[in-house]
C-alpha positions as CSV (number, residue, x, y, z in Angstrom):
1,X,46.7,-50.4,107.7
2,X,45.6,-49.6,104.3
3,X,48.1,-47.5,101.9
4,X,46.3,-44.8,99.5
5,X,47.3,-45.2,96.0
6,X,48.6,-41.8,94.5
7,X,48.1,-40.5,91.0
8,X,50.4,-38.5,89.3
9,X,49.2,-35.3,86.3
10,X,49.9,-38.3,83.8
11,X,47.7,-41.1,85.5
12,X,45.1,-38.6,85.5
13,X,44.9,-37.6,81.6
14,X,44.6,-41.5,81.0
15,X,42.3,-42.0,83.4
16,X,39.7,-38.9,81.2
17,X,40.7,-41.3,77.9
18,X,39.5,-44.2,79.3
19,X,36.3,-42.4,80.4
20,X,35.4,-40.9,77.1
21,X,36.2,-44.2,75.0
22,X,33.9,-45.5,77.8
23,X,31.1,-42.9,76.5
24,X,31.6,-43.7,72.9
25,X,31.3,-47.3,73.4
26,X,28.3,-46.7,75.3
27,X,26.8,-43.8,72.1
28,X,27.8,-46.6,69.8
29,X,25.4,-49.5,70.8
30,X,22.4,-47.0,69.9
31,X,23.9,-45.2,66.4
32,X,25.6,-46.7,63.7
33,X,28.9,-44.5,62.8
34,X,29.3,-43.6,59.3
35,X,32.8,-42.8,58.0
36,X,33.2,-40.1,56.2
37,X,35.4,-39.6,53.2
38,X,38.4,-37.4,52.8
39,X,37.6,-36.9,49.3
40,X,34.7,-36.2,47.9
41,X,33.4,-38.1,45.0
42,X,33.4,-36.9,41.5
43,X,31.1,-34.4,40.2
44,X,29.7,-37.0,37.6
45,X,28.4,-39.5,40.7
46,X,27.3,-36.9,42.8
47,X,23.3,-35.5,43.1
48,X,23.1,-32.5,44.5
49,X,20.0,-31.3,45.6
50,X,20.4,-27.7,46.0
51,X,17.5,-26.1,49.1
52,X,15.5,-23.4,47.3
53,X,16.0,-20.4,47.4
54,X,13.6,-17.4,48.3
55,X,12.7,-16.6,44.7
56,X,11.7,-20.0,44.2
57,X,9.6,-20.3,46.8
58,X,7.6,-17.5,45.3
59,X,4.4,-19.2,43.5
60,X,4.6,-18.4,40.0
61,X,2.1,-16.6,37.9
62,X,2.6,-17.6,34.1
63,X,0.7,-14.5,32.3
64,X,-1.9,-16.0,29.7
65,X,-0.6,-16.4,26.2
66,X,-2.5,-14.3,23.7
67,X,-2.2,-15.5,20.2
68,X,-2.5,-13.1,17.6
69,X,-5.0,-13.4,14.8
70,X,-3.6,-12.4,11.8
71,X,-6.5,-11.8,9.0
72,X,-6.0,-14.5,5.6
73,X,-5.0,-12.5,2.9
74,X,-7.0,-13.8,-0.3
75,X,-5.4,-13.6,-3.8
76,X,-6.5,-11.7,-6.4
77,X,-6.4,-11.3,-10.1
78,X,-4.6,-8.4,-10.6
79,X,-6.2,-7.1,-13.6
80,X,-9.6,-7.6,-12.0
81,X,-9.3,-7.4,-8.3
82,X,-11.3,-10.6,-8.0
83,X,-10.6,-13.6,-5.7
84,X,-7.9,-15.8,-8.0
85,X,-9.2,-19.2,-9.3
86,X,-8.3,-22.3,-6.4
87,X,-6.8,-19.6,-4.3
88,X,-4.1,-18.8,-6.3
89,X,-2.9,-16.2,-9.1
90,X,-1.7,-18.2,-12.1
91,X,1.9,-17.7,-12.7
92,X,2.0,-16.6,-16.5
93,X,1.9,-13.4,-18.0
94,X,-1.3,-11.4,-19.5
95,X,-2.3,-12.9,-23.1
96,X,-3.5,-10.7,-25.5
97,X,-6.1,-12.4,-28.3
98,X,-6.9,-9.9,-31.3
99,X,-10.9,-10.6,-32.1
100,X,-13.7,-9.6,-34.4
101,X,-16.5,-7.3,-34.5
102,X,-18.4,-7.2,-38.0
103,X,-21.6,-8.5,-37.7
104,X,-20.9,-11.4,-39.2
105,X,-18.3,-12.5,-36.5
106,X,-21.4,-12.2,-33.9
107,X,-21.6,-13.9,-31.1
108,X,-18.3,-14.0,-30.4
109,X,-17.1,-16.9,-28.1
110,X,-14.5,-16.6,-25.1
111,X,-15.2,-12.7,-24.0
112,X,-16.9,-13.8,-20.7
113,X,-13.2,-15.3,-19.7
114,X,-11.5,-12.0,-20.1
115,X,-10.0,-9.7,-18.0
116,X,-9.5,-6.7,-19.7
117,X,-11.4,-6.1,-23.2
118,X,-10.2,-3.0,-25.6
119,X,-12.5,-1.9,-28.1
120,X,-10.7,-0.2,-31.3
121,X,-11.7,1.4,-34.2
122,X,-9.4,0.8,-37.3
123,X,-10.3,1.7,-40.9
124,X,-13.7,1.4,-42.7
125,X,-15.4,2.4,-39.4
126,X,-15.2,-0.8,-38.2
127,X,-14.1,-1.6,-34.5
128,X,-11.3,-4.9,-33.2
129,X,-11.4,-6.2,-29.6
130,X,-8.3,-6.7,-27.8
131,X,-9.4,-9.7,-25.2
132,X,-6.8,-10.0,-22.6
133,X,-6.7,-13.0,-20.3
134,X,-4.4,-13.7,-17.6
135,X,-6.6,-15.5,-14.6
136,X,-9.0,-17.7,-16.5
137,X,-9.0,-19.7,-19.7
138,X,-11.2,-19.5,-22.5
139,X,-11.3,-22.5,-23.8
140,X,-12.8,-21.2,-27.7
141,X,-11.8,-17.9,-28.6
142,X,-13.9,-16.6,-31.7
143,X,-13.1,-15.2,-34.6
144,X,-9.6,-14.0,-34.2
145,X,-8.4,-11.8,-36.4
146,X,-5.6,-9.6,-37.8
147,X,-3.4,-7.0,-35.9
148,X,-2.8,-3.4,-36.2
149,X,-0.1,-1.1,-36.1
150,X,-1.6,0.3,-32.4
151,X,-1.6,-3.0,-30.8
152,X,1.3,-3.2,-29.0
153,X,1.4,0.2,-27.6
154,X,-2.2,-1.0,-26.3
155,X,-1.1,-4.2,-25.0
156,X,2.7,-3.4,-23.4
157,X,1.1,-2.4,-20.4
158,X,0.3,-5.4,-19.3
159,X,3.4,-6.9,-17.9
160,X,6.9,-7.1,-19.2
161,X,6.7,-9.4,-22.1
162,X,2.6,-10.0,-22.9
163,X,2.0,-12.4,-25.2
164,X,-0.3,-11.1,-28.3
165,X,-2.2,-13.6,-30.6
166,X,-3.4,-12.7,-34.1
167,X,-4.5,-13.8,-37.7
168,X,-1.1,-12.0,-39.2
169,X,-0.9,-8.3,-40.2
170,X,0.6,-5.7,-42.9
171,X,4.4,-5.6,-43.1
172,X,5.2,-2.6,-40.6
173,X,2.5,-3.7,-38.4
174,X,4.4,-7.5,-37.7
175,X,7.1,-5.3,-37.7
176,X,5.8,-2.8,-34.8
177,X,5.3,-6.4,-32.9
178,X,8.2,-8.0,-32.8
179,X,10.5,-4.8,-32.5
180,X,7.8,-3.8,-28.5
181,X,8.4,-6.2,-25.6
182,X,4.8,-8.4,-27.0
183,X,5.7,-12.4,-27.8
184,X,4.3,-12.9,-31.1
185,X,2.0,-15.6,-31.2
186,X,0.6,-14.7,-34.9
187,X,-1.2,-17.4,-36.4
188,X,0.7,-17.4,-39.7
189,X,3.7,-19.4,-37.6
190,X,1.7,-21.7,-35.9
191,X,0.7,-25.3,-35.9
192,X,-3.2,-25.6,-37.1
193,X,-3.6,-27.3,-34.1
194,X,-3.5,-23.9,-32.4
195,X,-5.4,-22.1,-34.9
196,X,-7.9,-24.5,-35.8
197,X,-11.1,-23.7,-37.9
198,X,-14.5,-23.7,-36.8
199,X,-16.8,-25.8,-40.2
200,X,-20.3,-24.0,-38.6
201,X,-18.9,-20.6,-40.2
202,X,-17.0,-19.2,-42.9
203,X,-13.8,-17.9,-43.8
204,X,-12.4,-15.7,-42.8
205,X,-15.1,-15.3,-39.8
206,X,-13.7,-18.8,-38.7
207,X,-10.7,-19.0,-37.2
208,X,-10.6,-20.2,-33.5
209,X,-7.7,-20.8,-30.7
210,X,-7.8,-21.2,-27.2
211,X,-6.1,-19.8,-24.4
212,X,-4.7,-23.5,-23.4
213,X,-3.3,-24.2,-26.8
214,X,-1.5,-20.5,-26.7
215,X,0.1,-20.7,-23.0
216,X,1.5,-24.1,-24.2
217,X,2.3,-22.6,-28.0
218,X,4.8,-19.2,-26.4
219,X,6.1,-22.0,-23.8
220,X,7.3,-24.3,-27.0
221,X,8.9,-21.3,-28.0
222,X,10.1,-19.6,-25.5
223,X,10.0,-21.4,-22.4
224,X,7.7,-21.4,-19.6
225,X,6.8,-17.8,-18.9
226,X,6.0,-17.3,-15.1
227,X,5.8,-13.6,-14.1
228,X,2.0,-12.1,-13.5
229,X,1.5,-8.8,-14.9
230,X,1.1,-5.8,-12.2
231,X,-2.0,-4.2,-12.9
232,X,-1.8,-1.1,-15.0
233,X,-5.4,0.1,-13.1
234,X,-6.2,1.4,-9.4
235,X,-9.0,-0.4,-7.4
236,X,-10.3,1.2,-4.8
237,X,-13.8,3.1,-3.4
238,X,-16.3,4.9,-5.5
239,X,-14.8,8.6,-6.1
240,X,-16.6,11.7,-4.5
241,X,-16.6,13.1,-7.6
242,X,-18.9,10.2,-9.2
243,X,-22.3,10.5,-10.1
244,X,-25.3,8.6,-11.4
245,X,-25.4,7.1,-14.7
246,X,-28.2,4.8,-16.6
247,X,-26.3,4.6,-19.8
248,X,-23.8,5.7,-22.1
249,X,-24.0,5.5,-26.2
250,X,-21.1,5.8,-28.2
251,X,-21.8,6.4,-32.3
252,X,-19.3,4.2,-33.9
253,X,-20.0,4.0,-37.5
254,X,-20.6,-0.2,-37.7
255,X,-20.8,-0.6,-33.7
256,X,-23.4,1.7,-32.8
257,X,-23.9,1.0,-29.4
258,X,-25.1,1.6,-25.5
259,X,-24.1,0.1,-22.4
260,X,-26.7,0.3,-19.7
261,X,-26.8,0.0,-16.6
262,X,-28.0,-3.1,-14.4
263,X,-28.6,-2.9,-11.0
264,X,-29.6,-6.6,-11.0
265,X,-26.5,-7.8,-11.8
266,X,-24.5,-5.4,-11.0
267,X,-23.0,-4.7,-14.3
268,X,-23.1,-2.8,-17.5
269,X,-24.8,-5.1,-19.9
270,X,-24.0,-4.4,-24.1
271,X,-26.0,-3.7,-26.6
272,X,-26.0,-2.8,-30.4
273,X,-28.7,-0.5,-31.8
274,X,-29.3,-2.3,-35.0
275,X,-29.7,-5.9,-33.5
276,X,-30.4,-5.4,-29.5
277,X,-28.2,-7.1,-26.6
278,X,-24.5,-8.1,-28.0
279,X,-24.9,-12.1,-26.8
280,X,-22.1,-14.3,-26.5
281,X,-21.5,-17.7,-27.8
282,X,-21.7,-19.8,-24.7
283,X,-24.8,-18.0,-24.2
284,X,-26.1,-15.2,-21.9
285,X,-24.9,-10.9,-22.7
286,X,-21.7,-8.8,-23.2
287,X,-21.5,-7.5,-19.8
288,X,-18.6,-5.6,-17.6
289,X,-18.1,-4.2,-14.1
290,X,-16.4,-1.2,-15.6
291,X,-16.4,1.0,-18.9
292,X,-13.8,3.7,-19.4
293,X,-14.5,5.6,-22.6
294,X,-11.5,7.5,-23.8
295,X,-11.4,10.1,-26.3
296,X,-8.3,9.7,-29.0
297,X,-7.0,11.4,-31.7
298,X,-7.2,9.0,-34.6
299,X,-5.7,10.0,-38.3
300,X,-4.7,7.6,-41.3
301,X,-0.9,5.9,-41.5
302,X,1.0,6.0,-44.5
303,X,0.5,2.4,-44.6
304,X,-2.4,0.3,-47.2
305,X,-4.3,-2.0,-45.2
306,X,-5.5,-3.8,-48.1
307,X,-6.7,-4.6,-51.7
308,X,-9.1,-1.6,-51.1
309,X,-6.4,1.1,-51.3
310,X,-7.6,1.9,-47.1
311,X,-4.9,3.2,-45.0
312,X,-4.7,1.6,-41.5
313,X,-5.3,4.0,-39.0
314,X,-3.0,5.6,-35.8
315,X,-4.4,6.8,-32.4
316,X,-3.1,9.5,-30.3
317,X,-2.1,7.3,-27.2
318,X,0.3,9.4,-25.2
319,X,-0.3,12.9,-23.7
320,X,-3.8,13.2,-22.2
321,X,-7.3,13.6,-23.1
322,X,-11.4,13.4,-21.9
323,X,-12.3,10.0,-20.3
324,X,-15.1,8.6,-18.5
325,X,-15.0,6.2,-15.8
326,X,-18.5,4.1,-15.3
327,X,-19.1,1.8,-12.8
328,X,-21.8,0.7,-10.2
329,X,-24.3,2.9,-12.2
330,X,-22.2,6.5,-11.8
331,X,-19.6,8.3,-14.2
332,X,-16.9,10.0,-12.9
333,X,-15.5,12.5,-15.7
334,X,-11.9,13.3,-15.7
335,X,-9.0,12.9,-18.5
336,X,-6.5,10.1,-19.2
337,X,-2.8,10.8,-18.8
338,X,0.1,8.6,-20.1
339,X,3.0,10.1,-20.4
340,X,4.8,7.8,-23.2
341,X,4.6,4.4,-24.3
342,X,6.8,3.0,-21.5
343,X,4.0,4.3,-19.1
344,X,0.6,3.3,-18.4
345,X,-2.4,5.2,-19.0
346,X,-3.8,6.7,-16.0
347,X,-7.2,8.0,-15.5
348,X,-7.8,10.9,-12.8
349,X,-10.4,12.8,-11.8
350,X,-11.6,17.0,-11.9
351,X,-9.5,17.4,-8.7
352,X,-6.4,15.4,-10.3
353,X,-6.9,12.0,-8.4
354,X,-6.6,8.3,-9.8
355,X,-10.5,7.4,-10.2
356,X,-10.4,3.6,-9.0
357,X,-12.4,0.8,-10.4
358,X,-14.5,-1.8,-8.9
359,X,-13.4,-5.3,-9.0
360,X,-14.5,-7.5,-12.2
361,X,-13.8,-6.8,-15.6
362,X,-13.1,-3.8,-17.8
363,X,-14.0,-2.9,-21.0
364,X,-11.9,0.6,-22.3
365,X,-13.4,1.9,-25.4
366,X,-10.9,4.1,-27.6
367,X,-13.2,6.5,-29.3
368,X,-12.2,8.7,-31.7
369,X,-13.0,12.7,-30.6
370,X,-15.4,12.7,-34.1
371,X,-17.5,9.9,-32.3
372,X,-20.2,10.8,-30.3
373,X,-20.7,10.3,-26.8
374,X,-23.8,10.2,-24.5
375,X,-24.6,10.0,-21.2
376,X,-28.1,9.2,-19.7
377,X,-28.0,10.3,-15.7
């Protein structure tokens, strides 16, 4: 007779171990168990890859990048409004060269270089030029001459410390130089190789420089100078107020003369009544973009200009007076206005507006109100 075998609560919880380690064994011959740490390894070892997110599953739309065009800004000369030489505005100040007028000093050389020309009259009834350069070089300047008491409250408004050539002058008129904000650059200091003589012409119709040899002559002196001058003039459109011109004559006693208009070129082309189209020495005519004819006051200093007994002369240059701006074959009439020497001269119209010029150069004639002046329309 068979006996059956009884299991107690304990016998029975062994029993389910067995069973399960059974299971295991039997998971473990299909799948290879990997242990996993209790620690996990350092954040420098680890990669994490981390699922994206909502956003980033979002296709993104990169807006197109518009690039700007920003215009090139050419330089320009500022006493001319012209595009500068090689792109770039020299970096000297305005140079003022005093030159001849009497017939005998005709053609003049280095005028087409010029910037800015003044046309005085001193004593006798003769007229100077004051050439003024800042943006191009001359490379003969012809005849130079001597300076005037007027010069530098011509020439200071062209920069802080202009630099003003000339074939020496009276006592109080060297004295009137050096005491204004002009570098003297006389030719009674300097080396003959800056003031050299031309042999084809005689003294004292002769004496020659260039603008080369003077930039390098004020830079012995004084250093290099480096500061443009700011332009004393307003460029701009033609005034409303403007209206058409063919000519204008102005009766100078020794410089009787008309500029005309030519629509050709463009420009106002010189000429002399005596002996027809004032030429220069390189060749071709005395012409300008711009004439501005002011009417001065002009009376005698207590100063002798020479042997003669002559007094040099003085021009009323402050306050205001009659002026006439002529460019691209019109006048506009108005007045100049300067309100002292530390000022500019400013030119305005009837309706008391700047009158702007047109880019190239300038010629300003300083006529005394006993000079005649006439317009052809």
């Amino acid at each position: 007779m068979k006996t059956r075998r009884k299991y107690g609560a304990a016998s029975v919880v062994a029993l389910a171990v067995l069973g399960i380690a059974a299971l295991l064994g039997a998971c473990g011959a299909k799948h290879k168990t990997v242990a996993v740490p209790r620690t996990a390894p350092s954040t420098a070892a680890r990669t994490t890859t981390t699922p994206p997110t909502t956003a980033a599953k979002k296709r993104v739309v990169k807006k197109p990048v518009v690039k700007k065009t920003v215009a090139a800004v050419t330089p320009v000369c500022p006493l001319t409004d012209t595009p500068a030489p090689g792109g770039r505005v020299p970096a000297r100040p305005a140079l003022a060269i005093k030159v001849e007028n009497l017939p005998e000093a005709r053609p003049q050389y280095g005028l087409s270089a010029a910037d800015v020309v003044y046309e005085e009259p001193v004593e006798g009834g003769i007229t100077r030029f004051i050439v003024i350069y800042q943006c191009h070089d001359a490379s003969r300047v012809e005849p130079v001459r001597s300076g005037r008491l007027i010069d530098p409250s011509i020439v200071d408004q062209f920069g802080a410390h202009p630099l003003f050539a000339y074939a020496g002058a009276i006592a109080p008129a060297v004295s009137a130089i050096d005491s204004s904000s002009l570098i003297d650059l006389s030719a009674m200091a300097a080396p003959p190789s800056v003031y050299p003589r031309d042999p084809t012409r005689y003294a004292p119709h002769n004496l020659m420089t260039s603008t080369g040899a003077l930039y390098a002559y004020a830079a012995s002196l004084h250093g290099p100078q480096t500061t443009p001058p700011a332009s004393p003039f307003v460029f701009g459109a033609l005034s409303p107020k403007a209206t058409p011109a063919a000519s204008v004559h102005i009766g100078y006693v020794y410089s009787d003369l008309t500029w005309t208009w030519q629509a050709a070129t463009h420009t106002w082309v010189r000429s002399y009544t005596d002996t027809g189209p004032a030429t220069m020495g390189e060749g071709g005519v005395v012409s300008a973009a711009n004439v501005i004819v002011m009417s001065v006051g002009m009376y005698p200093s207590p100063y002798v200009e020479d042997a003669t007994g002559i007094h040099e002369n003085l021009l009323t240059l402050t306050g205001s007076g009659p002026a006439q701006v002529f460019r691209d074959g019109t006048v506009t009439t108005g007045t100049w206005n300067r309100a002292g020497l530390s000022e500019d001269t400013r030119y305005l119209d009837s309706s008391g507006k700047p009158i702007a010029l047109g880019p190239g150069q300038t010629w300003i004639e300083l006529v005394p109100t006993t000079v005649g002046v006439t317009v052809t329309p």
